[in-house]
N, C-alpha and C positions, 0 to 999 in steps of 0.2 A: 677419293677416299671412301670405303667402303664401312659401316658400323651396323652387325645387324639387321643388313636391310635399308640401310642410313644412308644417303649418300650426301656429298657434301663437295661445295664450288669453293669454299674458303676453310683455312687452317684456324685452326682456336686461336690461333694471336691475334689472325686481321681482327678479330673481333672484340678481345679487351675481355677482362674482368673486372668483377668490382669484391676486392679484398675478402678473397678463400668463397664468395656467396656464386653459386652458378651464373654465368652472365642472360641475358636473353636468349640468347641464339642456341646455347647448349641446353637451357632451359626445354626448347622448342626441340632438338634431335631427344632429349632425355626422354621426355613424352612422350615421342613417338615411338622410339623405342621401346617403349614398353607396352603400347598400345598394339606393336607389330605396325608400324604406318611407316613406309616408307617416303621419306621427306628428302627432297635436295634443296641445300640454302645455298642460294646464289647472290654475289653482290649487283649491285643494280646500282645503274648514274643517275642520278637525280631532274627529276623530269617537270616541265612546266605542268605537265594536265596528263590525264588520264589517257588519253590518246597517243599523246607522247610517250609515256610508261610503256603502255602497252607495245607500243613497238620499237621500244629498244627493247623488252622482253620476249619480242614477236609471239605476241601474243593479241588476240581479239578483247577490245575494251571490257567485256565481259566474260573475261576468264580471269579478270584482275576481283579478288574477291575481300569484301569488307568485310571486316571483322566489327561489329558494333556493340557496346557495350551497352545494356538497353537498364533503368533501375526499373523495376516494379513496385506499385504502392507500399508494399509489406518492408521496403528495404533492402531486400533482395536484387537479384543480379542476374541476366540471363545474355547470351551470346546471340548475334544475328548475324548471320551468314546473308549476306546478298552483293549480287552481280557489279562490279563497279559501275555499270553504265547504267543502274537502275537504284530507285531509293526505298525507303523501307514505308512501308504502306502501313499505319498506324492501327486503321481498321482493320487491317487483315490479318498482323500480327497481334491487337488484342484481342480477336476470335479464338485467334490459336491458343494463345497463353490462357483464356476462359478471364482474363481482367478488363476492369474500365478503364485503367490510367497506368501507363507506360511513358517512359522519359529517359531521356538523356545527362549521364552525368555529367559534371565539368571532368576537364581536361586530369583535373588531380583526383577525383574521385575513382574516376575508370582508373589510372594508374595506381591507387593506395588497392581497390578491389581486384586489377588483374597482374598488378606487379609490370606492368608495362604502359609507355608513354605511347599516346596516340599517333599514329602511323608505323609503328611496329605489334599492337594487338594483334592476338592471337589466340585463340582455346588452347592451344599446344604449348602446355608448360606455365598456364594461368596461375597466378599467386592459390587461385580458390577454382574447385571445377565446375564453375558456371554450369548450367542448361546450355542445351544449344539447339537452335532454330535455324534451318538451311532453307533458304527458298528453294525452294523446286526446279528452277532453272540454273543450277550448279549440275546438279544430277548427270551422270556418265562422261562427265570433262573431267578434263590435268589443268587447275588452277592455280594462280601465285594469290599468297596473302602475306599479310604482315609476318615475321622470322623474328619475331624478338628480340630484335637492333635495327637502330636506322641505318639507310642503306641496303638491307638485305632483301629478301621475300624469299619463301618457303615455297617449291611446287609442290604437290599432291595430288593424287587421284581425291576427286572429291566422295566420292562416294564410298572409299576406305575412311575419310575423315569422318565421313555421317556414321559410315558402322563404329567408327572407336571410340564416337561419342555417346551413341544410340541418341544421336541429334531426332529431332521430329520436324520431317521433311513437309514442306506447304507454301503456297504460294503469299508469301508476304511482301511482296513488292511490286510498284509501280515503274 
């Protein structure tokens, strides 16, 4: 199916709504769409380890990409892009950010601020349009990250996702 630029592995039913509100997944094509991003949401079997993911999506452990939702001391909210087979480097990312103290929400936190339950985050179609921070080792790869349903993942050029963000590209991971 073709939308725009949009292209799509699953029809709006496998995917559910929730009563007339956009579901995740359309959340995530709406975005893009309007960003000009072209996104394919593909369903995906559910996998022991990141290893595994990756190659039922035949893909390299590091083209599977985290979506992380980071609070900053002010209460605020910013997005972290980094490689699934690397973690996010606390020093490196508060250089970037120019703060002392960065943290991780709970499970319900990140979902009341990005409108989606963890292992479906995503910048694409976020409740609120976080910052975003890409590590530098995404840079000129076709990525899968969370699609705003479980089960699914979004490919991307990453490097259209950094321009429709105007994300700020650095190495923040170890």
């Amino acid at each position: 199916m073709s939308d725009g630029g949009l292209t799509s592995g699953v029809d709006d039913a496998d995917v559910g709504g929730d009563q007339g509100r956009l579901d995740g997944a359309d959340r995530v094509r709406a975005d893009a769409a309007a960003r000009g991003l072209a996104v394919e949401i593909v369903a995906r079997p559910a996998a022991d380890s990141l290893e595994a993911a990756a190659a039922l999506l035949g893909l390299q452990p590091s083209d599977i990409v985290k979506s992380l939702v980071v609070k900053r001391h002010d209460g605020s909210f910013l997005f972290a892009l980094v490689p699934g087979d690397r973690q996010i480097s606390w020093a490196k990312l508060r250089a970037v950010v120019g703060v002392n103290k960065l943290s991780m929400p709970s499970a319900d936190v990140a979902l009341e601020v990005t409108g989606y339950e963890r292992g479906t985050i995503t910048p694409l179609g976020s409740s609120t349009p976080w910052p975003v921070v890409a590590d530098s080792r995404i840079v000129g790869r076709r990525v899968a990250l969370g699609a705003g349903a479980h089960g699914f993942s979004a490919f991307v050029d990453a490097d259209d996702l950094i321009a429709g963000y105007d994300a700020t590209v650095a190495d923040i991971s170890d």
